[in-house]
C-alpha positions as CSV (number, residue, x, y, z in Angstrom):
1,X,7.4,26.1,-34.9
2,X,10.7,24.0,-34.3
3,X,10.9,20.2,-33.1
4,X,10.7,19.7,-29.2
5,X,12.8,17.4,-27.6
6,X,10.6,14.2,-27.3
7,X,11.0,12.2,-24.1
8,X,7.7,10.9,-24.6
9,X,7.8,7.2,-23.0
10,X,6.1,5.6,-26.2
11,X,5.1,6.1,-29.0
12,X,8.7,8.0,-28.5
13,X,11.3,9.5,-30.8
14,X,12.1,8.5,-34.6
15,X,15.3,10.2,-35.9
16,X,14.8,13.0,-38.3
17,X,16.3,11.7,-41.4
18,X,14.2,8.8,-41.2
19,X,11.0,11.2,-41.1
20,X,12.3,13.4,-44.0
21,X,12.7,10.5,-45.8
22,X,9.2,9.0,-45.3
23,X,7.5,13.2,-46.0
24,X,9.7,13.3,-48.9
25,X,8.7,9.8,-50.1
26,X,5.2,10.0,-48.7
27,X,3.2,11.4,-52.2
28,X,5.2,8.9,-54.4
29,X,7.2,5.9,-53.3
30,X,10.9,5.1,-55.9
31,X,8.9,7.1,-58.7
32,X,5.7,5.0,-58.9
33,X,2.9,7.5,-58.6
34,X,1.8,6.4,-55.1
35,X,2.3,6.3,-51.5
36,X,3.9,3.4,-49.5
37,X,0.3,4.2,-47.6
38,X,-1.7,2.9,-50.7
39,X,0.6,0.6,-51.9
40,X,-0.7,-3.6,-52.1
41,X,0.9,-5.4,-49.2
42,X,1.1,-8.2,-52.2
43,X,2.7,-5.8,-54.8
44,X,6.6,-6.5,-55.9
45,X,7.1,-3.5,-54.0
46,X,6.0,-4.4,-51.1
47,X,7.6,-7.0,-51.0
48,X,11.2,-5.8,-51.5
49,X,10.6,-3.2,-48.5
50,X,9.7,-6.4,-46.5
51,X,12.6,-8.2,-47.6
52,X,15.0,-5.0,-46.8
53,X,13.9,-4.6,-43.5
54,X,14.2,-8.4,-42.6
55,X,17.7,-8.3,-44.5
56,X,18.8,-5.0,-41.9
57,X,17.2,-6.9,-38.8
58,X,19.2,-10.1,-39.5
59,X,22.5,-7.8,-40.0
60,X,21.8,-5.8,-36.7
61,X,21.6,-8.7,-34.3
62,X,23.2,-11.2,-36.6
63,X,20.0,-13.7,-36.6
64,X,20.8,-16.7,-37.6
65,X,19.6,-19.0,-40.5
66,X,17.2,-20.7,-38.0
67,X,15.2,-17.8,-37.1
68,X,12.2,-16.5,-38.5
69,X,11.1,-12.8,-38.6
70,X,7.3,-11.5,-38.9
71,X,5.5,-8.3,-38.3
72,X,1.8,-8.7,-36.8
73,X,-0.8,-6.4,-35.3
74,X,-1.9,-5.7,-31.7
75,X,1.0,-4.9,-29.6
76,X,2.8,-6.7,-26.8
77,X,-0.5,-7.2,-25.2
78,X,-1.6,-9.2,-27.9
79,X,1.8,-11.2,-27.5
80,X,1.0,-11.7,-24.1
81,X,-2.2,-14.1,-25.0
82,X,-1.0,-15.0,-28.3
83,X,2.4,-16.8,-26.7
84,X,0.8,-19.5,-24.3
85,X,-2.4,-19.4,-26.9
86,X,0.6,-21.4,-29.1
87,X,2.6,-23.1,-26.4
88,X,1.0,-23.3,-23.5
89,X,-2.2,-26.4,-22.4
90,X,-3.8,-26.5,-19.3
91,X,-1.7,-29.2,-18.1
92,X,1.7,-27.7,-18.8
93,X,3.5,-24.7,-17.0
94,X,5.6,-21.9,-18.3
95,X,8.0,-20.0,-15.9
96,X,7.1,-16.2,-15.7
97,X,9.4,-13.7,-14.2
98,X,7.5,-10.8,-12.4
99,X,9.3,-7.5,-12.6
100,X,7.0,-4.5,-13.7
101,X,3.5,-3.9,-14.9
102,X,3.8,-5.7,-18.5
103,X,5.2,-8.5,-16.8
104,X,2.1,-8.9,-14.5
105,X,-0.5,-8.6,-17.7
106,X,1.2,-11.0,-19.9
107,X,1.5,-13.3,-16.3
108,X,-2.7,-12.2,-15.9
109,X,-2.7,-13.9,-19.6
110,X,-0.9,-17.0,-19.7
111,X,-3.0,-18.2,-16.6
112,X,-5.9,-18.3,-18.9
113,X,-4.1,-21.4,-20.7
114,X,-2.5,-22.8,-18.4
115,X,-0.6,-23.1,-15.1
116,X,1.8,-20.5,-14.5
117,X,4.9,-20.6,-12.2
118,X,6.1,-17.3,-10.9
119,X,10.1,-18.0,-11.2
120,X,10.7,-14.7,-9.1
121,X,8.7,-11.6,-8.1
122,X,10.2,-8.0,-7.4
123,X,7.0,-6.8,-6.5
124,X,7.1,-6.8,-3.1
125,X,9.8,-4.5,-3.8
126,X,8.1,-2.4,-5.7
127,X,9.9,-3.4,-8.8
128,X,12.8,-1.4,-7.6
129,X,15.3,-4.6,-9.2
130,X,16.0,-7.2,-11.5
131,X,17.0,-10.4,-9.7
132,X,20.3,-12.4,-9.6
133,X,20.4,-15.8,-11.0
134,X,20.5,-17.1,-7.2
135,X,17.0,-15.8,-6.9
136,X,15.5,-17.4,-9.9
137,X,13.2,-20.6,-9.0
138,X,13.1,-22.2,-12.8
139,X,10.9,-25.4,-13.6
140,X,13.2,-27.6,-15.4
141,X,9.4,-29.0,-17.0
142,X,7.9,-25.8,-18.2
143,X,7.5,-25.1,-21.9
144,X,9.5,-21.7,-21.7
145,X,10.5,-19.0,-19.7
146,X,9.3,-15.6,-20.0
147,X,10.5,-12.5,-19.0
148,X,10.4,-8.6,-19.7
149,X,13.7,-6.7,-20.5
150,X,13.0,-3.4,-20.0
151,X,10.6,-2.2,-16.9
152,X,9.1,1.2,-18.5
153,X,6.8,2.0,-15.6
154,X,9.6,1.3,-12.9
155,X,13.0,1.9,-14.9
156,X,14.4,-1.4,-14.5
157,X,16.5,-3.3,-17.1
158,X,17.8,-6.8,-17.0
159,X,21.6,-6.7,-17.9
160,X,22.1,-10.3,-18.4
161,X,19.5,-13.0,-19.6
162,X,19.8,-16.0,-17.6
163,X,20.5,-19.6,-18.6
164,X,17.4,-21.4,-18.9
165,X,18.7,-24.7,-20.0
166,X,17.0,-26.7,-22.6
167,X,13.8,-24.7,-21.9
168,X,13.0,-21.7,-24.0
169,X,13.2,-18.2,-22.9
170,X,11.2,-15.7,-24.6
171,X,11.6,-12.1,-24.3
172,X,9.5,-9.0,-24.4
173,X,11.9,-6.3,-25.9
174,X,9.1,-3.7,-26.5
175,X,11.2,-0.9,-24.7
176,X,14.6,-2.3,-25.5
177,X,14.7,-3.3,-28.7
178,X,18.3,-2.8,-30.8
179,X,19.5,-0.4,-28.1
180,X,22.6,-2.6,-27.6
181,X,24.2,-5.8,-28.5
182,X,23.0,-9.6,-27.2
183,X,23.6,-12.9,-27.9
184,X,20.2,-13.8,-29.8
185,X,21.1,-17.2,-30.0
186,X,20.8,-17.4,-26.2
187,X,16.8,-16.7,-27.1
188,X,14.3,-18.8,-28.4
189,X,11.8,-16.1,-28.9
190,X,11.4,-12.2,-29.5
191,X,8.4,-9.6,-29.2
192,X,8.6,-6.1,-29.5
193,X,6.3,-3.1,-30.1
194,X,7.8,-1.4,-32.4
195,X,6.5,2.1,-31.2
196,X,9.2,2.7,-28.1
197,X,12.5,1.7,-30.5
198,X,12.5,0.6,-33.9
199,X,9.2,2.7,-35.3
200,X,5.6,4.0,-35.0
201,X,3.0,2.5,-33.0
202,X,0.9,0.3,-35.2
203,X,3.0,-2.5,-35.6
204,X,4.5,-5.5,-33.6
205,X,8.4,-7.2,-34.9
206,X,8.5,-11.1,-33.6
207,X,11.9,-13.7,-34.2
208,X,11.1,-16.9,-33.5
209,X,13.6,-19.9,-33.5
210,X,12.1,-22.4,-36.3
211,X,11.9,-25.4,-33.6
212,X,9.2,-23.5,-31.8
213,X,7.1,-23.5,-34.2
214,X,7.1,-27.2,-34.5
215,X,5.3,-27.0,-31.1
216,X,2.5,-25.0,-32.2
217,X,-0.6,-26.3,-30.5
218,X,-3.4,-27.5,-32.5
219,X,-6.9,-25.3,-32.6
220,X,-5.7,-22.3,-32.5
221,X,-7.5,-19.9,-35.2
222,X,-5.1,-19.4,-38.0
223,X,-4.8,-15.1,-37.2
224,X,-3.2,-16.4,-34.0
225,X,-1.4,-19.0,-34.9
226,X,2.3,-17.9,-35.1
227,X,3.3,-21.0,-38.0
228,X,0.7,-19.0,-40.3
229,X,2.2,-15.9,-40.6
230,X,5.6,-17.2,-41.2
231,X,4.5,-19.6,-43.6
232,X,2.8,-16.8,-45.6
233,X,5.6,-14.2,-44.5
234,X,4.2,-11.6,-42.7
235,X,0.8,-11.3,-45.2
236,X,-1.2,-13.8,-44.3
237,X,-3.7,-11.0,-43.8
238,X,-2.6,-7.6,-44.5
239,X,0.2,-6.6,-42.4
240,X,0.5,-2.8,-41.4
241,X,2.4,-1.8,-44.5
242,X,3.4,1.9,-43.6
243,X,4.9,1.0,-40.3
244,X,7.1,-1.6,-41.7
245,X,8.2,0.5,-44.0
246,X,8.7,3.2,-40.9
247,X,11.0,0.4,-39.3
248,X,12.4,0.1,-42.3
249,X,13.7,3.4,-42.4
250,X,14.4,3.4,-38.8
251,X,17.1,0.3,-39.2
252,X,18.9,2.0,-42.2
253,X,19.3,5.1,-40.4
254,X,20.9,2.9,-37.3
255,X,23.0,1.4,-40.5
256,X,24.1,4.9,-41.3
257,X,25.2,5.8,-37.8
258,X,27.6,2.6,-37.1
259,X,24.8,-0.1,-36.8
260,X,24.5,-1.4,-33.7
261,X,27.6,-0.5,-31.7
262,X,27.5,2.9,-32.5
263,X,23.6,2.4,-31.2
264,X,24.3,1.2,-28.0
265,X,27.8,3.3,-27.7
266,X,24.7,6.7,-27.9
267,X,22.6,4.8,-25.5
268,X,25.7,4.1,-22.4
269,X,26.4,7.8,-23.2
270,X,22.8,9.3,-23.0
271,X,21.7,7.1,-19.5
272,X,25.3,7.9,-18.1
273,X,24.9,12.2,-18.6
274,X,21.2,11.2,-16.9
275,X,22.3,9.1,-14.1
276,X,25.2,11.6,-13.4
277,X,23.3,14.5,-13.1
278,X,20.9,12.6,-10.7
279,X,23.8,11.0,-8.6
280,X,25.5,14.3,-8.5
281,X,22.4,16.5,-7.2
282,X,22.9,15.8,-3.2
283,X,19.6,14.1,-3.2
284,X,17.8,16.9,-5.2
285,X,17.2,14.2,-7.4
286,X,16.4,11.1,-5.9
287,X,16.8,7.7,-8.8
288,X,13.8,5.2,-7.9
289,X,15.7,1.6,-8.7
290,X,18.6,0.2,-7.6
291,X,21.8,1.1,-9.2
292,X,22.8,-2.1,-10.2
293,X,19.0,-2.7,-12.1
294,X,18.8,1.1,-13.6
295,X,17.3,0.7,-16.9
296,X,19.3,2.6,-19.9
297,X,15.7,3.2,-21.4
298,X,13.8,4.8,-18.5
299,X,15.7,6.8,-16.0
300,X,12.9,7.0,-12.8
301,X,13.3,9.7,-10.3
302,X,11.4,11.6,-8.0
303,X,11.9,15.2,-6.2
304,X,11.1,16.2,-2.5
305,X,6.9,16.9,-3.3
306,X,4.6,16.3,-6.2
307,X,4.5,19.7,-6.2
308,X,7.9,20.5,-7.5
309,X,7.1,17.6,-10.1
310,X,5.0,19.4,-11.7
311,X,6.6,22.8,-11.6
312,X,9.8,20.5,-13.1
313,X,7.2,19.1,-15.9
314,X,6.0,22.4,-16.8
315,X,8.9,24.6,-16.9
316,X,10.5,21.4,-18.7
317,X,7.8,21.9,-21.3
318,X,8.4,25.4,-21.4
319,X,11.5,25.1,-22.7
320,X,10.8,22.4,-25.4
321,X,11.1,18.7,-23.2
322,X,8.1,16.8,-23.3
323,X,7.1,13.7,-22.0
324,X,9.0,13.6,-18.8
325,X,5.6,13.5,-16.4
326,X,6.1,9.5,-14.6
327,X,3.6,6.9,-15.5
328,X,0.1,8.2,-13.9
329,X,0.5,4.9,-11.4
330,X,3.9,5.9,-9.7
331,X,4.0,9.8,-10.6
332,X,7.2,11.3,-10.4
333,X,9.4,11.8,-13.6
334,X,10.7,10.1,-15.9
335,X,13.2,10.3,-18.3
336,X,12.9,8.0,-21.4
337,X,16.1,7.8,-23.6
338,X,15.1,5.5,-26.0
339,X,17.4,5.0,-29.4
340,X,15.3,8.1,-31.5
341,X,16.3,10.3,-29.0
342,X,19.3,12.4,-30.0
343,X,22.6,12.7,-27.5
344,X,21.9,16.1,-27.9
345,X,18.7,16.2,-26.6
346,X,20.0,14.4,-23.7
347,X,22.6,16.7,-22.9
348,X,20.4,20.1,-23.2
349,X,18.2,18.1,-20.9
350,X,20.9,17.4,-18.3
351,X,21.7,21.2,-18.5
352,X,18.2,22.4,-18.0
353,X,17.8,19.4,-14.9
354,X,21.3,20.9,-13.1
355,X,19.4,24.6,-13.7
356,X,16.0,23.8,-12.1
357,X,17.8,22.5,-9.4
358,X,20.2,26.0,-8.5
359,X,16.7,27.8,-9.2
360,X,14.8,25.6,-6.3
């Protein structure tokens, strides 16, 4: 049975070196007798895959010295509790900037610790954009600013991160995680899941400038509490061992290809042959989002019925592209390009999408 092409919208793609390498590796890690899957997450070896992986992340978005990098458990929607659970009281705000689903739950969160002011909202819209900096209503008082870079559900992307001042901004990078370059010094604070970009589900990546964790609250159990984990580095309990080691392989085959401008040089190529095909179908293909806010990630679109949705879904499958069914709260499809996704799956996908158009 050969490979399909995998547009699944997460857990999504991881390149096929990085896999052989884990199956070829995966009955006995650099000659020890074991697998990285039984391996101590306090062993020497452990360690230096932990190390390795911190070393590529700092390399790929040039972190600097006064940055810390951990891996935890539970997802961005642990993030979205565990982030005002640290730096948000009852009597302090944060700034939250609506623009999808994730944004609303981790928005649903932080109002469980605090007040919560809603900087800008494009749901009336239907989360069909990302707003200007005109738009956004900042609190020059609230303990940071949050917002969501990539919009899986709706196929939005933010294309600039807006100054917030002396007030932090935090960012959930779940969907666009090292799928171009950005000024990281610009942000006080990253989450990702790893399981859209960087690796398997399983495992969570968060950089956190070092002056935020002097602002820890006090109370919080130590599991939550982000100033334990990088005191202990990642193994304060035991961190998900085979999925950093997953990420691990994912970064070094980025490393292989150019880093991270070859990485984001794939991604303008595989969202611009998507976009193209959609723009170029006389309405055939109608794109959900405004041009300006298309997300390189998630290209949204729908046809002229459900019905020819689903015939696009199944004959899609039929000739080896899965995952391309919209998310079960907007329906349509949905294209998700995300960076384990090969150009030439992009490209055999654009071919089969200007077919099932002649055909209907």
């Amino acid at each position: 049975m050969g490979r399909v092409h995998n547009f699944n919208p997460g857990p999504s793609a991881i390149p096929l070196p990085a896999l052989q390498t884990a199956q070829k590796e995966l009955l006995d890690y650099n000659g020890l007798g074991l697998s990285v899957l039984e391996m101590s997450h306090r062993s020497k070896d452990f360690d230096a895959i932990l190390a390795e992986t911190k070393k590529s992340l700092t390399n790929l978005l040039q972190i600097p010295e006064n940055y810390s990098i951990i891996f935890l458990g539970g997802g961005a929607s642990l993030q979205f509790a565990m982030l005002p659970m640290n730096f948000l009281a009852q009597d302090q705000c944060a700034d939250y900037i609506n623009t999808g689903a994730w944004s609303a739950k981790a928005i649903s969160e932080a109002k469980l610790f605090g007040k919560v002011n809603i900087a800008v909202t494009s749901e009336e819209a239907k989360y069909t954009f990302i707003p200007s900096p005109e738009q956004l209503k900042l609190d020059p008082s609230a303990q940071y600013v949050h917002l969501t870079s990539n919009n899986t559900i709706f196929g939005t992307q933010w294309h600039y991160y807006p100054d917030t001042g002396s007030v932090p901004l935090v960012v959930d990078m779940s969907s666009d995680i090292l799928s171009r370059s950005f000024d990281i010094k610009k942000i006080a604070m990253i989450y990702a899941g790893a399981q859209k970009n960087i690796g398997p589900a399983g495992v969570t990546l968060v950089i956190i400038r070092n002056d935020m964790l002097e602002k820890v609250k006090a109370g919080i159990p130590k599991i939550l509490n982000y100033k334990t984990h990088t005191d202990k580095d990642s193994t304060y309990n035991t961190p998900p061992v085979f999925n950093v080691y997953m990420i691990h392989l994912f970064l070094k085959w980025i490393e292989s290809i150019g880093g991270l401008a070859a990485m984001e040089k794939i991604n303008r190529e595989k969202k611009d042959i998507i976009y193209s095909v959609i723009d170029g179908s006389d309405g055939f293909y109608k794109g959900t989002v405004r041009e300006d806010s298309r997300s390189w990630m998630n290209a949204t679109l729908r046809l002229s019925s459900e019905e020819l949705e689903a015939t696009f879904v199944t004959d899609a499958k039929a000739n080896g592209f899965i995952g391309l069914k919209g998310h079960r709260s907007v329906g349509g499809i949905r294209v998700s390009m995300y960076n384990g996704v090969p150009l030439e799956a992009v490209e055999k996908l654009a071919e089969f999408m200007k077919e099932f158009r002649k055909k209907h």
